[in-house]
C-alpha positions in Angstrom: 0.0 0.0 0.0 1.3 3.5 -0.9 -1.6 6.0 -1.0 1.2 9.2 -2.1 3.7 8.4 -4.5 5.3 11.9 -5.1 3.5 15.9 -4.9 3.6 18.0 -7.1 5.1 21.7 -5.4 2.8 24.5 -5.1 5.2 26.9 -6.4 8.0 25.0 -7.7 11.6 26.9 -8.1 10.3 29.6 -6.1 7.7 30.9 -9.0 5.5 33.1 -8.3 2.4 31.8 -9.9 1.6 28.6 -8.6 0.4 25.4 -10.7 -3.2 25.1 -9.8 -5.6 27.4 -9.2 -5.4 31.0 -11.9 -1.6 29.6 -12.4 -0.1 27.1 -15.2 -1.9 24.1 -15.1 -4.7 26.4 -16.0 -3.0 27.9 -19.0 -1.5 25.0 -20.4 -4.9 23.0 -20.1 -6.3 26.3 -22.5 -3.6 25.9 -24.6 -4.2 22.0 -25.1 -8.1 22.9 -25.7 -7.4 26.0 -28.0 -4.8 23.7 -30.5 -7.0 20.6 -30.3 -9.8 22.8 -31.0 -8.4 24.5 -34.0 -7.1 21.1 -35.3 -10.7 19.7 -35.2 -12.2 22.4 -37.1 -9.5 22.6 -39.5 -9.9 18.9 -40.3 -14.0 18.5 -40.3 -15.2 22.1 -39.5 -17.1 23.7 -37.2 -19.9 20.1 -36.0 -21.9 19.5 -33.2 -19.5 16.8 -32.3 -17.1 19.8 -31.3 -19.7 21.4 -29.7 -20.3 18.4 -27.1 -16.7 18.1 -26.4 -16.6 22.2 -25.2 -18.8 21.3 -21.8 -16.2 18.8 -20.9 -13.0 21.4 -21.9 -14.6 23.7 -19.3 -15.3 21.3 -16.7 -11.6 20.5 -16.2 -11.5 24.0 -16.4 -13.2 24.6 -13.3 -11.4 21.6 -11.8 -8.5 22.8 -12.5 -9.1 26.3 -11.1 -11.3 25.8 -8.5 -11.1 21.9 -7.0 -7.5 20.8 -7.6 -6.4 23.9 -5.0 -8.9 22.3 -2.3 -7.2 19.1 -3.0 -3.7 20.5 -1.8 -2.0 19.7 1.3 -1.0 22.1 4.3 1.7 21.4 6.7 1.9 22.5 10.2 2.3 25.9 9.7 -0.6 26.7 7.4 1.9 26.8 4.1 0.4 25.2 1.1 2.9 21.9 0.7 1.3 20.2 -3.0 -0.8 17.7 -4.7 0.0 14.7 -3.7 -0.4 12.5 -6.5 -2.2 9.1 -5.5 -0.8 5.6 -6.9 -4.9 5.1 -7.5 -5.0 7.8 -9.3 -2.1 7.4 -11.4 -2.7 4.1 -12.5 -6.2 5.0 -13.2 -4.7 7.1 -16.0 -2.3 4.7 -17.3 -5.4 2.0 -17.5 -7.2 5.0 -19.9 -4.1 5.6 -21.5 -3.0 2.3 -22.5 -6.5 1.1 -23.1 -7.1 3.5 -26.0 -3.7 2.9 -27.4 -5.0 -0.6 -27.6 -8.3 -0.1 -28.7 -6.5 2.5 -31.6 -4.3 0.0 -32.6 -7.2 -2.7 -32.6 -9.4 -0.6 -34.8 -7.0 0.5 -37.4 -6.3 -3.6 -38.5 -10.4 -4.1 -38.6 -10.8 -0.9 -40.8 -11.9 1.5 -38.6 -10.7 4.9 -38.4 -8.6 5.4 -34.9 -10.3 9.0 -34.4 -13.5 7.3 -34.0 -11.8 5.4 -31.0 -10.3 8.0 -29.5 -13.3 10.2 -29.6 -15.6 7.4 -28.6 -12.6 6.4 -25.9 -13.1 10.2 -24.3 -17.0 10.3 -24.0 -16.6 6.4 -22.3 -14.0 8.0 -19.8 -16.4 11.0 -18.5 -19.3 8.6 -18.7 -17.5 5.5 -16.7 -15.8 8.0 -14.4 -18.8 9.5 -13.2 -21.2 6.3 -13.6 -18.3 4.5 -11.4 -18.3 7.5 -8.8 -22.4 7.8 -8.7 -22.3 3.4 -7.8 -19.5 3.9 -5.0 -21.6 7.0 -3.3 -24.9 5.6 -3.6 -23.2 2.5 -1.9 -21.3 4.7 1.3 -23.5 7.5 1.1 -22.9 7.9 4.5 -19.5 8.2 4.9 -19.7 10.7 2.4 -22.6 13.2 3.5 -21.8 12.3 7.6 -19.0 12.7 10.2 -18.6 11.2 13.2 -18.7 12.9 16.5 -19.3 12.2 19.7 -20.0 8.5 18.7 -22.6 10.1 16.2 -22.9 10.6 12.5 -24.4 14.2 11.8 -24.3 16.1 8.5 -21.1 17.8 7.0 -22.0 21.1 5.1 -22.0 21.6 0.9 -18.6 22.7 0.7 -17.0 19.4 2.3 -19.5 17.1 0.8 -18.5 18.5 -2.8 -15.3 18.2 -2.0 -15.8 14.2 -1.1 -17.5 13.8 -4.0 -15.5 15.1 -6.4 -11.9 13.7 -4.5 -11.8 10.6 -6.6 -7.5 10.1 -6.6 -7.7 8.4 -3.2 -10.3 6.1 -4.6 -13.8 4.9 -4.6 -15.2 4.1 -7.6 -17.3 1.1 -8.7 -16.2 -1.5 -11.5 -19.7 -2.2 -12.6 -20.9 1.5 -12.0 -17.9 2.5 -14.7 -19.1 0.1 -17.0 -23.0 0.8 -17.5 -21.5 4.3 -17.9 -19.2 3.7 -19.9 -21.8 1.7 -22.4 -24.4 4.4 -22.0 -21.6 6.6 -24.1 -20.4 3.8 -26.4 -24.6 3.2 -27.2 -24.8 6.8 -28.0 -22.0 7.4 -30.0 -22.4 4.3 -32.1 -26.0 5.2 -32.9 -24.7 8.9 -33.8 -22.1 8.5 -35.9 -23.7 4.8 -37.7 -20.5 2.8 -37.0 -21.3 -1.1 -36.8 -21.9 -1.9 -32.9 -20.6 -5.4 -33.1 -17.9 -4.9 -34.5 -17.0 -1.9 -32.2 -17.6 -3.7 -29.1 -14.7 -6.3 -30.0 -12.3 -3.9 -30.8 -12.6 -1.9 -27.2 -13.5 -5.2 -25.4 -10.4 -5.8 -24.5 -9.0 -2.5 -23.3 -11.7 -2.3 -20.9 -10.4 -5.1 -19.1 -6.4 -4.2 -19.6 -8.1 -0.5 -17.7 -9.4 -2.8 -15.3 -6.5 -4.8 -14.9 -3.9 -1.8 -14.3 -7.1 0.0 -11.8 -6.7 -2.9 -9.5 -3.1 -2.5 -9.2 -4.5 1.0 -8.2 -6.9 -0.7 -5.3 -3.9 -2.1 -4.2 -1.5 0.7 -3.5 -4.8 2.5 -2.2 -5.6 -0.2 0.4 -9.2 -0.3 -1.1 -11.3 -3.2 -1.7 -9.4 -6.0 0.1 -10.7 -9.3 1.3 -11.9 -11.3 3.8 -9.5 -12.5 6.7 -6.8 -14.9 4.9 -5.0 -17.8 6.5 -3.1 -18.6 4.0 1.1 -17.5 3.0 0.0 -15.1 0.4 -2.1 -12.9 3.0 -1.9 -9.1 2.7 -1.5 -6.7 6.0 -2.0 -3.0 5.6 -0.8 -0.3 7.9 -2.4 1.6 10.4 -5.0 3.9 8.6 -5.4 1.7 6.0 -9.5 0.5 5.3 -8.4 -3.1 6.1 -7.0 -1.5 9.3 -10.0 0.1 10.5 -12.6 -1.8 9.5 -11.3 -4.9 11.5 -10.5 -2.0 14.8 -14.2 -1.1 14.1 -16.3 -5.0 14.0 -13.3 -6.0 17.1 -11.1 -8.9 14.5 -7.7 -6.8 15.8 -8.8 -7.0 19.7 -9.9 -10.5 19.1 -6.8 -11.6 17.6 -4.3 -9.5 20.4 -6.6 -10.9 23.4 -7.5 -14.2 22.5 -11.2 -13.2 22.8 -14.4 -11.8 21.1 -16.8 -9.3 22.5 -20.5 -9.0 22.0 -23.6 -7.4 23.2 -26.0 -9.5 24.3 -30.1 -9.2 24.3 -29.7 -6.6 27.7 -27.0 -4.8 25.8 -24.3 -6.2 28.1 -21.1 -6.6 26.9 -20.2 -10.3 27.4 -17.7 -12.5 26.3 -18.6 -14.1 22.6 -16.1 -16.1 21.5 -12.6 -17.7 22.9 -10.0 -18.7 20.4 -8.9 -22.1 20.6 -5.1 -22.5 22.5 -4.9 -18.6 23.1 -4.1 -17.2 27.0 -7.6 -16.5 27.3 -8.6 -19.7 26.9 -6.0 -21.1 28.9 -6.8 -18.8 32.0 -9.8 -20.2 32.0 -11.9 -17.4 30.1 -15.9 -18.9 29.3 -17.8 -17.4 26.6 -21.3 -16.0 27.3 -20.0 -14.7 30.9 -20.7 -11.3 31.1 -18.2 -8.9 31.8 -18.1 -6.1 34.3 -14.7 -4.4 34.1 -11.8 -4.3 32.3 -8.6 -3.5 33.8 -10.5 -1.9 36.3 -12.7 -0.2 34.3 -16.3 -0.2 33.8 -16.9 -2.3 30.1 -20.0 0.0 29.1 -19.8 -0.4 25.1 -17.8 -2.8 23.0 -15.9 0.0 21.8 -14.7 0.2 25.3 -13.9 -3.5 25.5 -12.2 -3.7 21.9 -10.4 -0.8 22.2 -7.6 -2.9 24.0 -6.1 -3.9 21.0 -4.1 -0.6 20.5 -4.1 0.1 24.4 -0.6 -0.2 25.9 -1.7 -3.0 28.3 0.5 -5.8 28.6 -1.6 -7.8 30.8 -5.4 -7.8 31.3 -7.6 -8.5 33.9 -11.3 -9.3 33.2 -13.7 -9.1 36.0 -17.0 -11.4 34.7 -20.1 -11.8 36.9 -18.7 -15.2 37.7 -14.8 -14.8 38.5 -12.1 -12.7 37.8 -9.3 -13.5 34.7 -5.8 -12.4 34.2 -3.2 -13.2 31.5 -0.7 -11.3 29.9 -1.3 -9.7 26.1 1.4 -9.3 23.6 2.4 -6.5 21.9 0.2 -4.2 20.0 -1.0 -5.5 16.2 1.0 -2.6 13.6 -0.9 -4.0 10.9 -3.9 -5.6 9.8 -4.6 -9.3 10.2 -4.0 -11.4 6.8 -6.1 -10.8 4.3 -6.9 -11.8 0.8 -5.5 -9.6 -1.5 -8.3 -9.4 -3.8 -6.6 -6.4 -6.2 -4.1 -8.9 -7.0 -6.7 -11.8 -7.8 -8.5 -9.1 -9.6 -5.9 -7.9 -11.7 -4.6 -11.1 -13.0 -8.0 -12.0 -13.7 -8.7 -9.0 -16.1 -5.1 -9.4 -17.4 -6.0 -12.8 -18.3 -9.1 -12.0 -19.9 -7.5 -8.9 -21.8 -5.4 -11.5 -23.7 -7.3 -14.0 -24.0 -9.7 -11.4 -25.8 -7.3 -11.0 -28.3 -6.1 -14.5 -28.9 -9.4 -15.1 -30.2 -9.6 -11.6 -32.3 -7.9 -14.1 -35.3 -10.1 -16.7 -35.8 -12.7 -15.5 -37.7 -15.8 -15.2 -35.5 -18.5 -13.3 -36.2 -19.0 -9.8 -34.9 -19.9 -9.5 -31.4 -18.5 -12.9 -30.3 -15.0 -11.2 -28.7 -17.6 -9.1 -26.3 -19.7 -11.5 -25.7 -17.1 -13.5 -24.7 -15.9 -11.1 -22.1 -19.3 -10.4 -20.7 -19.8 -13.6 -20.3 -16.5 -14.6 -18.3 -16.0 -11.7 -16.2 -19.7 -11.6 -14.4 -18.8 -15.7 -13.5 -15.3 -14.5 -12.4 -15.9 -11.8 -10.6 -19.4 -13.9 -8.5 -16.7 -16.1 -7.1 -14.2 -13.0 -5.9 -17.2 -11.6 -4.5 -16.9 -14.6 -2.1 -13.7 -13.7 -0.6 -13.9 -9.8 -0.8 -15.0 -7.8 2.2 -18.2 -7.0 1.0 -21.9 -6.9 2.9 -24.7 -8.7 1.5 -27.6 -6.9 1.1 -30.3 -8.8 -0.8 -30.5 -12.5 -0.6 -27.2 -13.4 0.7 -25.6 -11.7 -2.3 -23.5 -8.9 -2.5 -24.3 -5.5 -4.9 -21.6 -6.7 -7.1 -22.6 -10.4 -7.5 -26.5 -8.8 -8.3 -24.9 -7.1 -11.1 -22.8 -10.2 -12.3 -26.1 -12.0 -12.5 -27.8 -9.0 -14.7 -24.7 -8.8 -16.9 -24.7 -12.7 -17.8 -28.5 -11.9 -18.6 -27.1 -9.0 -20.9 -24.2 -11.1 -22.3 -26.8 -13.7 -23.2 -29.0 -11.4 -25.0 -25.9 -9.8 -27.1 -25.5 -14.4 -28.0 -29.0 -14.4 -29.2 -28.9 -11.3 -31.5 -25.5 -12.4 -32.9 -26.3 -16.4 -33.1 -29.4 -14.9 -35.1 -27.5 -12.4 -37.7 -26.5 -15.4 -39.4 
């Protein structure tokens, strides 16, 4: 995990005009815009297809100008350090950018003209981005629009939430969100411009997954979307602050795992004793589960917070006063990292790697247009059901996660694109 890879100065060299904000990221992006926008009309003159791409000039505009200055950090003394440039967000842009490179080179050896792609690959970007950002938010809306304190969630204002919204470099955006997004696009500039679908779909079908494959690698120097506890040698640990980190501080896995026992509530909201591992000092002190417990260390356990937060106490030895007896054994030291988990970016990446060249090996042979696509909507869903099983994910409608819904919707859609081509003869 590695969140910040490098920052970018506010004022480099001791210039006086910074990057972002009114400075020169601002007047280099106008420049870019300006040339490209000159080059277009010189080649096809003045079209509505320029006109669509203006909106999007000026949204990084305002980006540019107005959000990438909120995104800077301060240090101690108030002085404006940087952007820090995320690995998430860097590899993001290398997925884009190799992906259309791809897809370019893909299209020019069926035919089609590359500008098509690369104007097609631009309106999928904004359209995958954003449908990718929308699935993640509606998912942790909370965590977004809320802030703890005092134990309690309460609103944070417009400014802040904007700013959450928008702050997509440390991560939080949804595979299947960026696809339907992404399609959206593709469906509407196919029907514009009267380019064969088919035949488009296997050209950029497998640069979505070689995006894919590189954004995972971005998950993983994030610390985002990790699995489930892992026994096994290949387990991950993330650092203190990591989500892995938190999460298991949060549902009482890293207290469990430095004191040898689990704590619940139980139907009088008591905290009790739920679980004892097998050959641990708890167990051998002779700690019971389902005693409830009345102090810890002396003091009163009132909440499980209070009893979990042991695992980054500086206790070496703990004393557990139950409404049966009194237990003491000594803890060891503090858990730095996570427990073990599944490294599920990893699994995920090699997956979509695999399926980006597989893609292509079959490109060769002759089959009719649509097959590549179908091909990959058809092996990812099933793929990406069974990672499902080991991610860190919350059911939340019959015993399936949001992810494994949508694998089931796209194998629906992936049979539906078999039909129309098994029927075109």
């Amino acid at each position: 995990m590695r969140r910040d890879l490098f920052i970018i100065p506010h004022q480099p060299f001791d210039w006086e005009i910074p990057i972002f904000g009114f400075g020169w990221a601002l007047a280099i992006w106008m420049l870019i815009s300006a040339i490209w926008l000159i080059y277009q009309v010189y080649r096809r003159g003045w079209n509505s297809e320029i006109i669509g791409f203006l909106p999007v000039f000026a949204v990084v505009a305002v980006a540019v100008r107005y959000l990438l200055p909120n995104l800077e950090i301060v240090d101690a003394t108030g002085t404006t350090v940087g952007l820090p440039i995320r690995g998430y967000g860097l590899m993001l842009l290398l997925g884009v950018v190799s992906g259309l490179v791809l897809a370019a080179w893909r299209a020019q050896q069926s035919k089609i003209d590359p500008e098509h792609i690369y104007s097609l690959g631009f309106a999928m970007i904004v359209s995958g981005i954003l449908g990718a950002r929308l699935f993640y938010v509606v998912q942790f809306w909370d965590d977004f629009a809320t802030v703890v304190q005092n134990g309690q969630r309460v609103p944070v204002g417009f400014v802040p939430l904007l700013k959450n919204l928008m702050n997509i470099a440390e991560g939080g955006l949804v595979v299947y969100g960026s696809a339907i997004g992404a399609f959206l696009a593709a469906w509407w500039y196919v029907r514009r411009h009267q380019l064969p679908k088919l035949l488009i779909a296997d050209v950029i079908a497998p640069s979505l997954f070689l995006g894919l494959s590189l954004g995972r690698i971005g998950c993983l120097l994030n610390g985002c979307c990790y699995g489930d506890l892992c026994d096994l040698s290949w387990g991950l640990s993330f650092p203190p602050g990591s989500p892995a980190f938190q999460q298991q501080q949060q549902d009482g896995s890293l207290a469990g795992a430095r004191l040898g026992a689990t704590f619940a509530l139980n139907s009088q909201n008591h905290v009790q004793i739920q679980q004892v591992m097998p050959d641990s000092a708890a167990e051998r002190a002779g700690t019971m589960a389902g005693d409830r417990v009345l102090r810890i260390n002396g003091r009163r356990a009132e909440s499980l917070q209070a009893a979990r937060s042991l695992s980054v106490a500086g206790d070496r030895e703990i004393e557990i006063e139950t409404d049966k007896k009194v237990i003491r054994w000594a803890l060891p030291a503090i858990q730095d990292t996570s427990l073990p988990v599944h490294p599920t970016q990893i699994y995920s990446a090699i997956n979509a790697a695999l399926l980006c060249l597989f893609l292509i090996a079959l490109s060769p042979f002759g089959l009719p247009e649509g097959a590549v696509f179908a091909t990959g909507m058809t092996v990812y869903p099933i793929s990406r059901f069974l990672l499902e099983m080991v991610r860190a994910e919350l059911p939340i409608m019959l015993g399936l996660t949001i992810s494994q819904l949508t694998s089931l919707g796209l194998i629906l859609f992936a049979a539906l694109v078999w039909y129309r081509i098994s029927h075109r003869g």
